[in-house]
Steps between C-alpha positions, in 0.01 A plus 500: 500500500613875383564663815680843478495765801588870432635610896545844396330804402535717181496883491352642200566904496289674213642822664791622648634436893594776682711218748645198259532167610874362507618354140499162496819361346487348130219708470467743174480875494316672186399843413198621447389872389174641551168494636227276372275794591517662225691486174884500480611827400808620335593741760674371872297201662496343833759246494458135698738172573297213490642145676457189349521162560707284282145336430340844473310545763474889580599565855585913530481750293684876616421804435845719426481829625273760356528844762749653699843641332636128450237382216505220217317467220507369148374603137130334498610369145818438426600150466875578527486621824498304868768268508562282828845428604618275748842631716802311449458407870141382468384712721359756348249595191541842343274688283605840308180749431364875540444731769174607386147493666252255300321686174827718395552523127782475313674296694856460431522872389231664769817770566674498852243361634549203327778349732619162493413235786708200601290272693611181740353240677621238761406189586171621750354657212589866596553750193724780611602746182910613616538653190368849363631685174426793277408433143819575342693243774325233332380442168353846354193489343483094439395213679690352842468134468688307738747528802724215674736471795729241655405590846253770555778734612821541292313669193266411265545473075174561307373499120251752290469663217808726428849515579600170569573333899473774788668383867325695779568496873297566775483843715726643207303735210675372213557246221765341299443376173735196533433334135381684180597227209111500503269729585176404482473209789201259558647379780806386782558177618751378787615114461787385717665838552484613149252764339301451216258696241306432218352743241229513242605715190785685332779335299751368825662165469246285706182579762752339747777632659674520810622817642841513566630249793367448793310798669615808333423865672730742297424667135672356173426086575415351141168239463692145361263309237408153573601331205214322295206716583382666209416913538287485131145435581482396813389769815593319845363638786610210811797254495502246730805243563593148620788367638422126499827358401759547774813404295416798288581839656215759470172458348451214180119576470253806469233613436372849281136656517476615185241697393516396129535143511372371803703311823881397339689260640912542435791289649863600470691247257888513435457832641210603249117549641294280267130485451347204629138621379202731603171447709196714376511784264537863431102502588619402922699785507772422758585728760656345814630185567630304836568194657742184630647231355472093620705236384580580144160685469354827579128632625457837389243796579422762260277742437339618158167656305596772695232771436553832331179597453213604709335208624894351599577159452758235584603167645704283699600187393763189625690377270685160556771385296687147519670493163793680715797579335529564143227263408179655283242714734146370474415594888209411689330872576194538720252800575534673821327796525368749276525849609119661602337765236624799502834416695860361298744269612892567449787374731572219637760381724533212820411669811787617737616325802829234637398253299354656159852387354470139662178352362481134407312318297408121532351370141330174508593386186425093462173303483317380787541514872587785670700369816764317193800688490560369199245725371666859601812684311769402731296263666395831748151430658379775677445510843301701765809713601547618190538833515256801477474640098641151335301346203337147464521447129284226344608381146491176425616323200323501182109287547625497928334589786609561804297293833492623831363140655603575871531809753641826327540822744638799258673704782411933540567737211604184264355525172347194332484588120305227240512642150197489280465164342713325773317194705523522866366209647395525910412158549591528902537865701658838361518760820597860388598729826462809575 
């Protein structure tokens, strides 16, 4: 007899908390602009960070600040804004945006009024905004896209729409543009130590690049093209990479959210990236893309569809791929969420906290019982101490199931994910805690 018992209790937020709940680790942070009140203008909108599951169940969503001197707020419609970054340290998320009440105009040109907001958020959900600066500090009259940091405190490197990589510090009223080999920036990634950013137009040799070596804070440091990546025709907005063969120094896979093709998959051969094939199409519209690696495989997050019109638009989805590396990409890719009417999702990014950089995932990936070892990569069952924000993975080979015929107790903040189509059979007890 089927007999599964949910001991916990799901919190649903249509609006915004004015006290957020702790993140729970291995959750997902996404970001979502305006109000489903009314439509989604093109002027600055309420921003919020919505935490997901890994299964995508909604548990907070937070309202960024909208009053006071220390605001942050994002164009209602533009699709290239509101990037998520993750710290080097994992402890952090960071968020660039505009001083400006809700309902401005104009607003990446709204004159000095239009200052520039740098927005982070720790591990209890708190949003503090360090970082204030005048218009022509940060990327005059065009769009402020994304921000990262390594710790929250030694500076922070951001991307937008003009003049290439700024590095700003807090309590200090200025800006250094560190890299101008290209100036129009969709975005700035940090992967082990090293910065990254990817572009979406104008003849440069790839959309790829990495800025100098290391963490750079001084003027003059020269973007380096990753080799392979073509810059005709393609418009990446997110790169996310894999380091899932430890003889191999650095990263051998990633993957691009490009806006023109669809979700790319690349790994680095005799020091070349090569296209291992694309998931979706020009129509999904990449915009941000996240996520950890298992085994030789990697389970991704991603958001596209993002809405750039009045009634909004966008969604989350999970996408799982085993192939690892350089093998074809035909990925499994479920529905999370789709963003309400009137609102947009853009960012997304793990949520902060000690172990956001230590999540581990157990795939089931035989046929048949559960308690078998033989049926788990690495013959790794998982076990009620596993820790809070690692992933239960069910894939089981081609035509398999997978048969839970005894007592199963999935231990707190553990996320049991069954992809569509996969056959989960609970034959005996499956106990999900709270």
């Amino acid at each position: 007899m089927k007999k599964i018992h949910f001991l916990w209790l799901l919190l649903s937020a249509k609006g915004a908390l004015t006290q957020p709940f702790v993140f729970t680790p291995g959750n997902l942070a996404v970001v979502r602009v305006g109000s489903p009140d009314s439509a989604l203008p093109t002027s600055s909108s309420p921003v919020f960070l919505e935490e997901f599951t890994p299964a995508g169940v909604l548990i907070q969503s937070i309202l960024f600040p909208l009053s006071g001197d220390r605001k942050l707020t994002l164009s209602g419609r533009s699709s290239t804004e509101g990037q998520l970054r993750l710290s080097g340290n994992g402890m952090y998320l960071t968020l660039g945006g505009y001083n400006l009440f809700p309902g401005t105009s104009s607003v990446t040109s709204a004159g000095t009024a239009a200052e520039r907001s740098i927005a982070r958020v720790d591990s209890l959900g708190i949003i503090d905004v360090p970082i204030i600066l005048p218009i022509d500090k940060l990327y005059p009259n065009a769009s402020f896209r994304s921000v990262v940091t390594n710790d929250g405190n030694s500076g922070y490197w951001t991307a937008g729409g003009t003049r290439g990589v700024y590095f700003v510090k807090e309590a200090v009223d200025t800006s250094v543009i560190v890299c101008n080999t290209v100036t129009n920036t969709r975005n700035i990634n940090l992967f082990n130590g090293e910065l990254y950013l990817t572009h979406g137009s104008g003849v440069v040799n790839t959309r790829v690049m990495k800025v100098g070596e290391g963490l750079p804070d001084t003027s003059g440091v020269e973007a380096i093209p990753l080799p392979g990546i073509p810059f005709n025709n393609a418009s990446v907005s997110d790169v996310f990479f894999a380091d899932i063969v430890p003889a191999q120094a650095g990263p051998e896979m990633m993957y691009l959210a490009d806006e023109l093709h669809g979700l790319v998959k690349y790994s680095l051969v005799d020091g070349t990236w090569t296209s291992n094939g694309i998931a979706g199409s020009a129509a999904d519209n990449y915009r941000a893309v996240t996520g950890t690696f298992f085994g030789t495989g990697t389970l991704l997050y991603a958001t596209r569809k993002g809405g750039s019109g009045a009634t909004g638009g966008g969604e989350f989805v999970r996408i799982i791929d085993t192939a690892g590396y350089n093998q074809p990409f035909a990925p499994l890719i479920d529905l999370i969420s789709i963003a309400e009417s009137n609102t947009a999702f853009r960012g997304v990014a793990k949520v902060p906290g000690v172990n956001a950089l230590l999540q581990k995932v157990y795939v089931f990936n035989g046929n048949g019982n559960w308690e078998d070892p033989a049926n788990w990569m690495n013959s790794e069952i998982p076990l009620t101490v596993t820790k809070k924000g690692d992933v239960i993975l069910i894939l089981p080979t081609a035509s398999g199931v997978c048969s839970i015929n005894s007592m199963v107790t999935i231990a707190p903040a553990v996320s049991l994910i069954v992809p569509t189509g996969v056959q989960l059979n609970v034959n005996g007890n499956l106990e999900i805690m709270e």
